[in-house]
C-alpha positions as CSV (number, residue, x, y, z in Angstrom):
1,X,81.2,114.4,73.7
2,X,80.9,114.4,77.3
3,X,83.8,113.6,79.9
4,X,83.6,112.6,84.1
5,X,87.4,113.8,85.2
6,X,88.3,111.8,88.3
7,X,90.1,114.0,90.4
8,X,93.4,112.3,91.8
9,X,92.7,110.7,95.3
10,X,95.0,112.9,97.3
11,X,93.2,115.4,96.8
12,X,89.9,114.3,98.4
13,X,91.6,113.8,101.4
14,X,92.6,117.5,101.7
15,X,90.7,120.5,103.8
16,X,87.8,121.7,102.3
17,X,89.5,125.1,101.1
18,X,92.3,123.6,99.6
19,X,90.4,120.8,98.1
20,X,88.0,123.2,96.2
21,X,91.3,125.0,95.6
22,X,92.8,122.1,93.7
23,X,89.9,121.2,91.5
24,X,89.3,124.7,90.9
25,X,92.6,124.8,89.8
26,X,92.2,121.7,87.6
27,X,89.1,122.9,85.9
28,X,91.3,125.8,84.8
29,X,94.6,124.2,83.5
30,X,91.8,121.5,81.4
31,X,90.0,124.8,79.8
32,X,94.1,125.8,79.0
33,X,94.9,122.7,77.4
34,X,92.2,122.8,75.0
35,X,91.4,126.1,74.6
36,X,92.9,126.2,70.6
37,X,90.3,123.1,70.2
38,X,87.2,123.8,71.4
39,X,87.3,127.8,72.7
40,X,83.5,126.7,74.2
41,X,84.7,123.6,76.2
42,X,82.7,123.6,79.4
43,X,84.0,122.4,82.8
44,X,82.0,122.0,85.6
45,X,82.0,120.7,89.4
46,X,83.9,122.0,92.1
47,X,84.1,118.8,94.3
48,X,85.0,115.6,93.5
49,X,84.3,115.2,90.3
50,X,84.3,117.9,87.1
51,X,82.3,117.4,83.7
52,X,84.0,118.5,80.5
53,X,81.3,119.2,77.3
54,X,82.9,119.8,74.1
55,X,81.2,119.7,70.7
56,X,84.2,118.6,68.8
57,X,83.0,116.6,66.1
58,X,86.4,115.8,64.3
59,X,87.6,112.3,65.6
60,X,91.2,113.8,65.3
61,X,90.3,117.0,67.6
62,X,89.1,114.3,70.1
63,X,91.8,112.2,70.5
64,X,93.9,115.3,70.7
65,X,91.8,116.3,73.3
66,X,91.8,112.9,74.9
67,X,95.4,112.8,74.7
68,X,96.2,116.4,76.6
69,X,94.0,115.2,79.6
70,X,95.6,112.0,79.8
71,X,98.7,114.3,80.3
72,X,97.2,116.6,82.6
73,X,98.7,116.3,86.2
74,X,95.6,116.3,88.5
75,X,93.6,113.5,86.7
76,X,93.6,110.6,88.0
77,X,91.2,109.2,84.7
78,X,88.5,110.3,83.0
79,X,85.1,108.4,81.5
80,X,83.5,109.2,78.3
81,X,80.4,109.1,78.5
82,X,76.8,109.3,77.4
83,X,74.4,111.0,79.7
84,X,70.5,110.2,80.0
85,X,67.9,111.0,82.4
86,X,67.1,108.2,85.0
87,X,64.4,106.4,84.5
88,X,63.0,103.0,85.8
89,X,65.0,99.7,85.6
90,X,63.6,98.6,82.8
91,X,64.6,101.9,80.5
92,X,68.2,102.1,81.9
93,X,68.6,98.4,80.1
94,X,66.9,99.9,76.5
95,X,69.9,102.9,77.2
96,X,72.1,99.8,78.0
97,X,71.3,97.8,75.0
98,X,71.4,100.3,72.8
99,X,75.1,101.1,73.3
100,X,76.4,97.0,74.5
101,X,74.0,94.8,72.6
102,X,75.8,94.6,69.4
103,X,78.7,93.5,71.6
104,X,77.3,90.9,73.9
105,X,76.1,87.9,71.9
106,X,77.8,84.8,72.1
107,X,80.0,86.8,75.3
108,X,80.6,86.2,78.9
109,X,80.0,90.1,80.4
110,X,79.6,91.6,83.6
111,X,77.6,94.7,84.9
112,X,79.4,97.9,87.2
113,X,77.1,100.4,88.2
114,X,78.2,102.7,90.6
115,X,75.8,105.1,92.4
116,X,75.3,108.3,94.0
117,X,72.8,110.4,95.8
118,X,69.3,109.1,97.3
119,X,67.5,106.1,95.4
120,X,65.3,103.6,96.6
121,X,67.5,100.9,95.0
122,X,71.1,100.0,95.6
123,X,73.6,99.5,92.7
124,X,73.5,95.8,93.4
125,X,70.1,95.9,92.8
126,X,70.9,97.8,88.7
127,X,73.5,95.2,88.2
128,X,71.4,92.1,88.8
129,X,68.4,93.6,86.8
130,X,70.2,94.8,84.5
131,X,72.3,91.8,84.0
132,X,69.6,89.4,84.0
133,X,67.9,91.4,81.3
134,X,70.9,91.5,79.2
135,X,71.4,88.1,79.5
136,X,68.0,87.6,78.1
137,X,67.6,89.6,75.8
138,X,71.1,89.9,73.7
139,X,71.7,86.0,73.7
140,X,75.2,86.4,75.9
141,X,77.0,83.4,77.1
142,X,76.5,83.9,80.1
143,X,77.8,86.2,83.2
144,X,81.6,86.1,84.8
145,X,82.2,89.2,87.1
146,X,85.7,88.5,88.0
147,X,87.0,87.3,83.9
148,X,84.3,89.4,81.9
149,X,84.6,89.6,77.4
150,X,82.9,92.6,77.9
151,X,81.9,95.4,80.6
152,X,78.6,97.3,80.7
153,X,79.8,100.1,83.2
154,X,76.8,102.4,84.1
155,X,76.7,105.6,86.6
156,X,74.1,107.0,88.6
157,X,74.0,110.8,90.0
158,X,70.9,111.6,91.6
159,X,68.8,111.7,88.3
160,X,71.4,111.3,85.7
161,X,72.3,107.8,84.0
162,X,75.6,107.8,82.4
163,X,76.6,104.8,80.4
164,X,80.2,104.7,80.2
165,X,82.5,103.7,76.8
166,X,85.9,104.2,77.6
167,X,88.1,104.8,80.6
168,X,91.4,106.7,79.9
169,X,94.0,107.0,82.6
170,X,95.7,110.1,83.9
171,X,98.9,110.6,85.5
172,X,97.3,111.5,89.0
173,X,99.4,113.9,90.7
174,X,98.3,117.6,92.1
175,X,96.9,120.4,89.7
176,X,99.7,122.1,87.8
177,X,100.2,125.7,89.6
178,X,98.4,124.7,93.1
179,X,101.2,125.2,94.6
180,X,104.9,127.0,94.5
181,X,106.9,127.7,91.1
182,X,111.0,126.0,90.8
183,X,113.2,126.6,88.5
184,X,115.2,123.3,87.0
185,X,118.0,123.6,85.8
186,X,117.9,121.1,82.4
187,X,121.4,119.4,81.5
188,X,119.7,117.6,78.7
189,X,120.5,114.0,80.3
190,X,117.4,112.3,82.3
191,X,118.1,113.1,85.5
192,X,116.7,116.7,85.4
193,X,114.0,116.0,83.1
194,X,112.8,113.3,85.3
195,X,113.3,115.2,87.8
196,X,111.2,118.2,86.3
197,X,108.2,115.4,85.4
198,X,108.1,114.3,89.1
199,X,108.0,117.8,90.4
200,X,105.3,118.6,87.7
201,X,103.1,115.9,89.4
202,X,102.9,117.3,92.4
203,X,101.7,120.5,91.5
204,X,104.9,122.7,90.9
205,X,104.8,125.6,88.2
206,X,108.5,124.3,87.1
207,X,110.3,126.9,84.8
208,X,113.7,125.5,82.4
209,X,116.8,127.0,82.7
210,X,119.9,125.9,80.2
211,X,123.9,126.8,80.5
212,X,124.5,125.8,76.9
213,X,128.3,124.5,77.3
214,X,127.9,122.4,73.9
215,X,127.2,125.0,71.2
216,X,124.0,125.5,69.0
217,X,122.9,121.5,68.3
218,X,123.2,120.9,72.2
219,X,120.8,123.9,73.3
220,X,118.5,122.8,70.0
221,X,118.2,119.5,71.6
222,X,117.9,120.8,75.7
223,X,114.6,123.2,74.5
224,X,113.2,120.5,72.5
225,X,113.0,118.5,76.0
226,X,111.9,121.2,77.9
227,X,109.4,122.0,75.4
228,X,108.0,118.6,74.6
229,X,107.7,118.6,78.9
230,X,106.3,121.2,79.3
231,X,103.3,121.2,76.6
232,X,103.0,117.7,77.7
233,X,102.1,118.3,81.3
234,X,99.6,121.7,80.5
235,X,102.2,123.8,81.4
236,X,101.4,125.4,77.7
237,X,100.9,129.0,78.6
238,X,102.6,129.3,82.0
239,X,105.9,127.4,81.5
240,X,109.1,129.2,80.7
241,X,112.2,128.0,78.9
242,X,115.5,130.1,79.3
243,X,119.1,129.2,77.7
244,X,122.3,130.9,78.7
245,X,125.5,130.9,76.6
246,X,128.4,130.0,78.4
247,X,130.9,129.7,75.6
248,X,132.3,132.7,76.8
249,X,132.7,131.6,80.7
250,X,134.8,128.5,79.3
251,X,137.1,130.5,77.2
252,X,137.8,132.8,80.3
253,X,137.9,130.0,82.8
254,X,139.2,126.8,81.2
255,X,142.8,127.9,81.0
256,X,142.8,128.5,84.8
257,X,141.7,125.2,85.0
258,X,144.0,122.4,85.7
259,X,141.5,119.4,84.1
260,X,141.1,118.6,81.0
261,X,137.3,118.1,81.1
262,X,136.4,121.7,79.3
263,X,134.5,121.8,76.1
């Protein structure tokens, strides 16, 4: 299975340094996340875009590993994709109906193709080819590019042709650990978790720490949070979780105390 990451836009509008920094950064924390799933997971690209190979070939290990990306903080989405040399017009619509033309008869579709590098052709020129082919040759309805049944979404990279199944959406943000650590303090309500998610975005190595004023079921449900945050943002190997007792700070305190608000 082969992957495109999309890198989250804010970052392409950084310095050089710091944007090679960034992805740099990403391609590490994506090799993290799925390190106990594929060990050999390849991740290339160190500008815009990166390319994750795996050979997972258990449809539950993929959606794991489509899942963990689509948590990753630095993604803004990823393809999945199948990748072909280019060849003429007329071979990128054989790779085209050989993955959409089960899917196009009897449909209104449209054609994306978005381009890069230098070609003789523009990407208006593949989508009207193509299209017009399709059209032909797969008995479709008929072509709608603003209210499309289905999409035929092609790239092209210099000499690579990737046809493109799925788009899965990431929650954008900066790489995890491209910038400064915090420490939150978790109170197990949602202001501090929410709190700890935002600052996870933007590219904070966030550590937990816990005062556990509520006894043994309280801190249980606190790491829980703080766990569940923390492996689900690839902060799996980096992140840490503390809890302090503090049953023994109330019984010294509270009867100083003139409230009646102590545990």
């Amino acid at each position: 299975m082969k992957l495109i990451v999309k890198v989250f836009p804010e970052i392409t509008i950084k310095s050089r340094p710091v944007r090679k920094r960034f992805i740099r950064q990403l391609a590490k924390n994506i090799r993290v996340v799925a390190r106990d799933l594929d060990p050999d997971l390849a991740v290339t690209g160190v500008w815009d875009n990166l390319e994750v190979n795996t050979r997972l070939e258990c449809e539950k290990a993929r959606r794991e590993l489509v899942e963990r990306l689509c948590c990753t903080p630095g993604i803004a989405h990823f393809l999945q994709v199948d990748e072909y040399p280019l060849g003429d017009f007329d071979d990128i619509v054989e790779k085209c109906k050989t993955h959409f033309g089960h899917l196009l008869p009897g449909k209104i579709f449209a054609v994306r193709c978005k381009r890069g590098g230098h070609h003789s052709f523009s990407s208006m020129d593949v989508d009207r080819y193509v299209g017009s082919q399709l059209r032909q040759q797969c008995g479709a309805a008929g072509i709608d590019l603003k209210r499309p049944e289905v999409e035929v979404r092609i790239e092209i990279r210099d000499q690579r042709l990737f046809v493109v199944h799925n788009q899965h959406q990431g929650i954008g943000g900066y790489p995890l650990g491209a910038l400064e650590q915090t420490l939150v303090l978790m109170s197990g309500g949602f202001d501090s978790t929410v709190a700890a998610y935002q600052m996870m975005r933007r590219g904070l190595m966030t550590h937990f720490c816990f005062f556990n004023l509520g006894g043994r079921a309280h801190e249980l449900g606190v790491m829980e949070v703080a766990h569940f945050r923390g492996r689900s943002t690839a902060a799996r190997t980096a992140c840490c979780s503390s809890a302090c007792r503090s049953r023994k700070w109330l019984a010294r305190f509270s009867p100083r105390s003139t409230t009646a608000r102590w545990a």
